[in-house]
C-alpha positions in Angstrom: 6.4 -7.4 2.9 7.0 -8.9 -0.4 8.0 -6.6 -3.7 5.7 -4.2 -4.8 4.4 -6.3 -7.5 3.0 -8.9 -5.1 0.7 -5.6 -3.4 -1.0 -5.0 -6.5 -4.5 -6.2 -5.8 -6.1 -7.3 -9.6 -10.2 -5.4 -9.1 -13.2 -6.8 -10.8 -15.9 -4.9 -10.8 -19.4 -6.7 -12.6 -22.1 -4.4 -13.4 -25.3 -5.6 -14.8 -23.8 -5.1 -18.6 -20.5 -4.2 -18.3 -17.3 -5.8 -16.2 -14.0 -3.7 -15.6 -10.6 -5.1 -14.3 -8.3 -2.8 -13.3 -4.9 -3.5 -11.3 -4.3 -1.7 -8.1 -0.7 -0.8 -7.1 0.1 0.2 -3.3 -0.2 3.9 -4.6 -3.3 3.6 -5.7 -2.7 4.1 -8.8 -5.4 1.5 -11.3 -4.1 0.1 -14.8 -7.2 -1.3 -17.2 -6.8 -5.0 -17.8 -8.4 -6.2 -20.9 -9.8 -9.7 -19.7 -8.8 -11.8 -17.0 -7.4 -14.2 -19.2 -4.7 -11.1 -19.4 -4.6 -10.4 -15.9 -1.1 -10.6 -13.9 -0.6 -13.7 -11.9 1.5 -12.4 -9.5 -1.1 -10.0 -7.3 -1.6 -10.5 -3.7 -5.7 -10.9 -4.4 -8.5 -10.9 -6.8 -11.3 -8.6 -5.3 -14.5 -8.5 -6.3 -16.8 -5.7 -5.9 -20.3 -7.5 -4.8 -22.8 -4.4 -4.3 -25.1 -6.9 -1.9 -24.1 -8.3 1.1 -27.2 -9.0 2.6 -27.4 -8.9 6.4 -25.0 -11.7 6.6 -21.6 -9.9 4.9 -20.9 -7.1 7.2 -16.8 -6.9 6.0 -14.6 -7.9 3.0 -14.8 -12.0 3.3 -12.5 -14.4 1.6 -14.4 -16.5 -0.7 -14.6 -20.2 -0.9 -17.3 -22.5 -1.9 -19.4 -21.6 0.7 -19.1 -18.5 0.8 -20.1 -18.4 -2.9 -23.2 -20.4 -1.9 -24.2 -17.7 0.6 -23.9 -15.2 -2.3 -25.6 -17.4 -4.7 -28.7 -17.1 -1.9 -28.4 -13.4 -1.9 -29.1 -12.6 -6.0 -33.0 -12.2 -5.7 -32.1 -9.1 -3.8 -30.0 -7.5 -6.2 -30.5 -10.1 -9.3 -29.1 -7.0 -11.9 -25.9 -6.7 -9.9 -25.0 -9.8 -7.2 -25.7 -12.4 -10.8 -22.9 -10.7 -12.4 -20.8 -10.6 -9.8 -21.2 -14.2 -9.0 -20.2 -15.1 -12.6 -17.2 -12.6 -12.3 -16.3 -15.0 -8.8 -17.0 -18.0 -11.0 -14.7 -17.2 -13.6 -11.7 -15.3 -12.0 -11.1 -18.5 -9.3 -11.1 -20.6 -12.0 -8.7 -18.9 -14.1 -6.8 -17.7 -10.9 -6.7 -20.4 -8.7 -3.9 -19.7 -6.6 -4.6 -16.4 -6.1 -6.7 -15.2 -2.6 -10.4 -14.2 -4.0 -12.0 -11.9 -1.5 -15.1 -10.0 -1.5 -15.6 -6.3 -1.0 -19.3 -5.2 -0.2 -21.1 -2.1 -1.1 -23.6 -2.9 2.3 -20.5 -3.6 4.4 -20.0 0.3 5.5 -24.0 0.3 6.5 -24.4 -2.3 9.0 -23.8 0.5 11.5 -27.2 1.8 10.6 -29.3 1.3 13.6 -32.4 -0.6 14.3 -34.6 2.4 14.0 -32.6 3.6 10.7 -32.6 0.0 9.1 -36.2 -1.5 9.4 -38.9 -0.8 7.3 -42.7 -0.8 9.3 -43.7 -4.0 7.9 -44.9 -7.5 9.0 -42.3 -9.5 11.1 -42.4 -12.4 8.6 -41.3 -10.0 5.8 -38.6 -9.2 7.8 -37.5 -12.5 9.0 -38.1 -14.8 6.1 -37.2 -11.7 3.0 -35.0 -10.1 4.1 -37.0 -6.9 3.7 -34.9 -3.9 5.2 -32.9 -0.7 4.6 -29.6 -2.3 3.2 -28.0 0.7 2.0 -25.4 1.0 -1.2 -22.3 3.0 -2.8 -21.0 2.2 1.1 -17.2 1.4 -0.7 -17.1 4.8 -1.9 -18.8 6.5 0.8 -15.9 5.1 3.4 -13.6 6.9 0.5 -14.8 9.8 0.5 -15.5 10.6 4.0 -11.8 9.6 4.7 -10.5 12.2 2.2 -12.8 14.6 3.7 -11.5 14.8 6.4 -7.8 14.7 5.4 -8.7 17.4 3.2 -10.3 19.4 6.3 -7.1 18.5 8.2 -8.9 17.1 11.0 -10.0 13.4 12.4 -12.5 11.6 10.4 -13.6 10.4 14.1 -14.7 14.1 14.9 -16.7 14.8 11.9 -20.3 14.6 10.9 -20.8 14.4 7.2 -23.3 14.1 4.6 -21.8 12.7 1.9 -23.6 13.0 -1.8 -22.3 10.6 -4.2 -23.8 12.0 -7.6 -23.2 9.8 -10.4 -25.8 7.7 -12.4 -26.4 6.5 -9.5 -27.1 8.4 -6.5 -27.1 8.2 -3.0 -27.2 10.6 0.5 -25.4 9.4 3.5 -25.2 11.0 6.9 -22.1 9.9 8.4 -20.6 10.5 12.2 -17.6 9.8 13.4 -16.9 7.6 10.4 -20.2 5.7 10.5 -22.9 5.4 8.1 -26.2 6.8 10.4 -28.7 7.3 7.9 -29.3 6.6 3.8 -31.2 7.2 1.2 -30.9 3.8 -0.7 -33.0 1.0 0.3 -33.3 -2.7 0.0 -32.2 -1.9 -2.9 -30.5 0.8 -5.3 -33.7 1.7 -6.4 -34.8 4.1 -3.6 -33.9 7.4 -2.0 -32.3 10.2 -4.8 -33.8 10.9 -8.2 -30.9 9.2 -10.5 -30.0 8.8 -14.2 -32.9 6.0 -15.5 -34.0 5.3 -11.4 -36.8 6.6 -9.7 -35.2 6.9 -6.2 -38.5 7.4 -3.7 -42.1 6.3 -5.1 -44.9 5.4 -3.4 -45.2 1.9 -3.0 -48.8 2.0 -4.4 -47.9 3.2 -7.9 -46.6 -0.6 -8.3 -50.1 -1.9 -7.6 -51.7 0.8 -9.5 -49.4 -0.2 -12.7 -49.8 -4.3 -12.2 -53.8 -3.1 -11.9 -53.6 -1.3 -15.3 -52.0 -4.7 -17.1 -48.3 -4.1 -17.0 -46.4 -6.9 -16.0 -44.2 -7.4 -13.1 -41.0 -7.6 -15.2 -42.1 -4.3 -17.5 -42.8 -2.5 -14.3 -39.3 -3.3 -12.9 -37.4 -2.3 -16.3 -39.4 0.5 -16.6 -37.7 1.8 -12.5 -34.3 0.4 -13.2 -33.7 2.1 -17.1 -36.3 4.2 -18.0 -37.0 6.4 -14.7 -35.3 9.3 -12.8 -33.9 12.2 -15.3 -34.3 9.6 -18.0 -37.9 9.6 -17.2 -38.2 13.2 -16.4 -36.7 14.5 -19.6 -35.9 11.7 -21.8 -32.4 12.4 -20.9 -30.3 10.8 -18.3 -26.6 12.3 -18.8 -26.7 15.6 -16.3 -24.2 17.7 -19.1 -26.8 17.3 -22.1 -29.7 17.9 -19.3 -27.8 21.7 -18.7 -27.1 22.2 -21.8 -30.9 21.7 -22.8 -31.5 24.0 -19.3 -29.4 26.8 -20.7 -31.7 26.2 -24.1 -34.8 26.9 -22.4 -35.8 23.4 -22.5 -38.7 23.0 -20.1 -38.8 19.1 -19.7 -34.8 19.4 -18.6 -35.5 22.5 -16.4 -38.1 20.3 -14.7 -35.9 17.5 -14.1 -33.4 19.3 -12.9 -35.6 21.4 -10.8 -37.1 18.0 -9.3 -33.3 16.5 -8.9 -32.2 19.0 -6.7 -34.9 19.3 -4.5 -34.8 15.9 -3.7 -31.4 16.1 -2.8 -32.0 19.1 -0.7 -34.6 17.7 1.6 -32.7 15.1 2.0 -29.8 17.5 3.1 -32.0 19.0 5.3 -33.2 15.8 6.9 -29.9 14.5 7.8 -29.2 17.8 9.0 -31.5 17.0 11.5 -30.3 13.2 11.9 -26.7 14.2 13.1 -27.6 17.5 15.1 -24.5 18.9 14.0 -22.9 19.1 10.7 -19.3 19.7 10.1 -19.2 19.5 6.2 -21.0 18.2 3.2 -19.3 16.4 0.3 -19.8 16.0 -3.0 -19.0 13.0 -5.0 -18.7 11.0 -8.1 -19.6 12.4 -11.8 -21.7 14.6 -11.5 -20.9 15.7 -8.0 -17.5 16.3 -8.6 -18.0 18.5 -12.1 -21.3 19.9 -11.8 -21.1 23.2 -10.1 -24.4 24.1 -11.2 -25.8 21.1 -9.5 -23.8 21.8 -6.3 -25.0 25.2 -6.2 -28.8 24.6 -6.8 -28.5 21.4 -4.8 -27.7 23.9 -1.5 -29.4 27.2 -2.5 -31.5 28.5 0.4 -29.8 26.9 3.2 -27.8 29.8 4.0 -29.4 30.5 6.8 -28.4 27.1 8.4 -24.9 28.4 7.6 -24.5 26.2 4.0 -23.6 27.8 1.0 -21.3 28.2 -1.7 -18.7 30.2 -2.8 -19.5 30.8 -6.7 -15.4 31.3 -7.8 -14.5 28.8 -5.5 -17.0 26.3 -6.8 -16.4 27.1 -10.4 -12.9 26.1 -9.8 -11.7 22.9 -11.4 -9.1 21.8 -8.7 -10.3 17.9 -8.2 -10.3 17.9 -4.9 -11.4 21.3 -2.8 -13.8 23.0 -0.7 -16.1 25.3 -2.1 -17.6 26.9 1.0 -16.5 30.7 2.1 -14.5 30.8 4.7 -16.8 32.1 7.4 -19.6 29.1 6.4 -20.3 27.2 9.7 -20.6 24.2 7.4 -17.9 23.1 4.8 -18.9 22.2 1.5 -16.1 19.7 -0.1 -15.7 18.3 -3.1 -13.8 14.8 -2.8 -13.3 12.5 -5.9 -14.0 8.7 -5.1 -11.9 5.8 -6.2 -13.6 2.7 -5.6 -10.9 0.5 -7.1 -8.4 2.2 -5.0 -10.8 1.5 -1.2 -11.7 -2.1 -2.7 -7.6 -3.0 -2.9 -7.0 -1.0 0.4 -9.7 -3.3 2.5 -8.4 -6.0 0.8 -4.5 -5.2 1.3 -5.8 -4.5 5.1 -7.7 -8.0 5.7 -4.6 -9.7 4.0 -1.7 -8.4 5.8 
């Protein structure tokens, strides 16, 4: 192995408005970088988060100029997140040259989804020629999390059936067994599944044709699910803390929203409940999942009888990483932060060595 320096692994994560850089060291441990143009030469990789992966990326992939074209063909599926990413590729292996460039997917983890899970009950053609299929998302974090689970569970991540909940802006249910990804809520794309921040999560498809129908445009329509939707749309509010706050208040548009938030999230609970047959724990991730206990708490309630529940001092704790179940609870209830800097350098530390 080379010094330590050499295993830090420079991250690049492009969201739709926004691009962070952060250096990995071999303890996980991230420091910000500013540009790239500031970046430290002497990394063992550049990796890139790309949240699409199509059907074709089903790992972390070293990217040349092909590989780049096979991304390039993927944008119309994610256009808000793969473009950015692309022009992150674009201007890290020209700035870095020497350096490996590899790509980290969000899909990856999901291609274990099964036929049954993965295809939507449309024409063949849609399938074949679109693309048109349960992808899945927020698969980089979910491998995290369900790891840490079940170190912090003290038993093997290949015995354990999971759901995981990563609660952020974006938010997402996976059932997971044995360390694979079963079921999901996303969909083609981030859009579906979990009520989130400014996205819908599951609409009828008809509400589309109803809107074009009325004279809104395909492009309003679209901004109106990806920034204006979900709690935003709800209450006119998309950060969870100011949405409790206004709860506390009386307010009825935020009690509503949070009302409808947590009952999505409990059906869906309860659905891949049925999915794995048995359930060892359930984890709770990202912002809101990991400092919410109110939204734990409500997320769960009534599901005692299928041995879930809380423990109200134990949830109200603030210890980052715990469970929050009694002890007697058939099913654990965990609270595990994420760190998707941190699993994009280890794949990419693991693919390189």
């Amino acid at each position: 192995m080379q010094a330590d320096a050499d295993q830090r692994v420079l991250v690049v994560n492009a969201g739709s408005t926004s691009l962070k850089l952060s250096v990995v060291a071999r303890d996980d441990t991230a420091e910000p970088v500013a540009s790239l143009h500031e970046a430290p030469q002497d990394v063992l990789a550049v990796a890139h988060r790309v949240v699409h992966g199509g059907a074709r990326f089903r790992e972390p992939v070293i990217v040349n100029d092909a590989v780049e074209d096979e991304l390039r063909a993927l944008v119309e599926l994610a256009p808000l997140h793969n473009g950015p990413a692309i022009a992150a590729i674009d201007d890290a292996r020209r700035i870095m040259p020497t350096v490996p460039h590899v790509a980290v997917f969000d899909t990856a983890f999901h291609a274990t989804l099964s036929p049954e899970a993965w295809n939507y009950a449309v024409p063949q053609r849609w399938r074949d020629e679109w693309g048109i299929r349960r992808y899945g998302f927020h698969g980089i974090s979910v491998r995290w999390v369900a790891a840490g689970a079940a170190r912090l569970l003290g038993r093997p991540l290949a015995e354990l059936n999971l759901i995981v909940l990563h609660l952020g802006n974006g938010a997402s249910a996976t059932a997971v067994a044995g360390g694979r990804s079963v079921e999901t809520s996303m969909g083609m794309t981030p859009l579906a599944g979990l009520v989130m921040g400014t996205r819908p999560g599951d609409v009828d498809p008809a509400v589309v044709f109803h809107l074009a129908r009325s004279g809104l445009e395909l492009d309003r329509i679209e901004d109106l699910y990806q920034h204006h939707s979900g709690l935003s749309g709800l209450c006119g509010e998309n950060d969870m803390r100011a949405i409790l706050r206004r709860v506390e208040a009386g307010d009825p548009a935020a009690t509503l929203a949070l009302d409808v938030y947590c009952h999505r999230i409990r059906g869906y609970v309860g659905a891949y409940h049925a999915a794995l047959g048995r359930l060892d724990a359930i984890v709770f991730t990202a912002g809101v999942g990991e400092h919410s206990a109110v939204v734990r708490a409500r997320c769960l309630a009534g599901l005692e009888l299928w041995g879930i529940e809380v423990d109200p001092a134990r949830n109200a704790a603030g210890a980052p990483e715990r469970i929050v179940s009694p002890d007697a609870a058939r099913v654990r209830v965990c609270v595990v932060p994420t760190n998707e800097e941190a699993a994009i350098a280890q794949e990419v530390s693991q693919l390189l060595s």
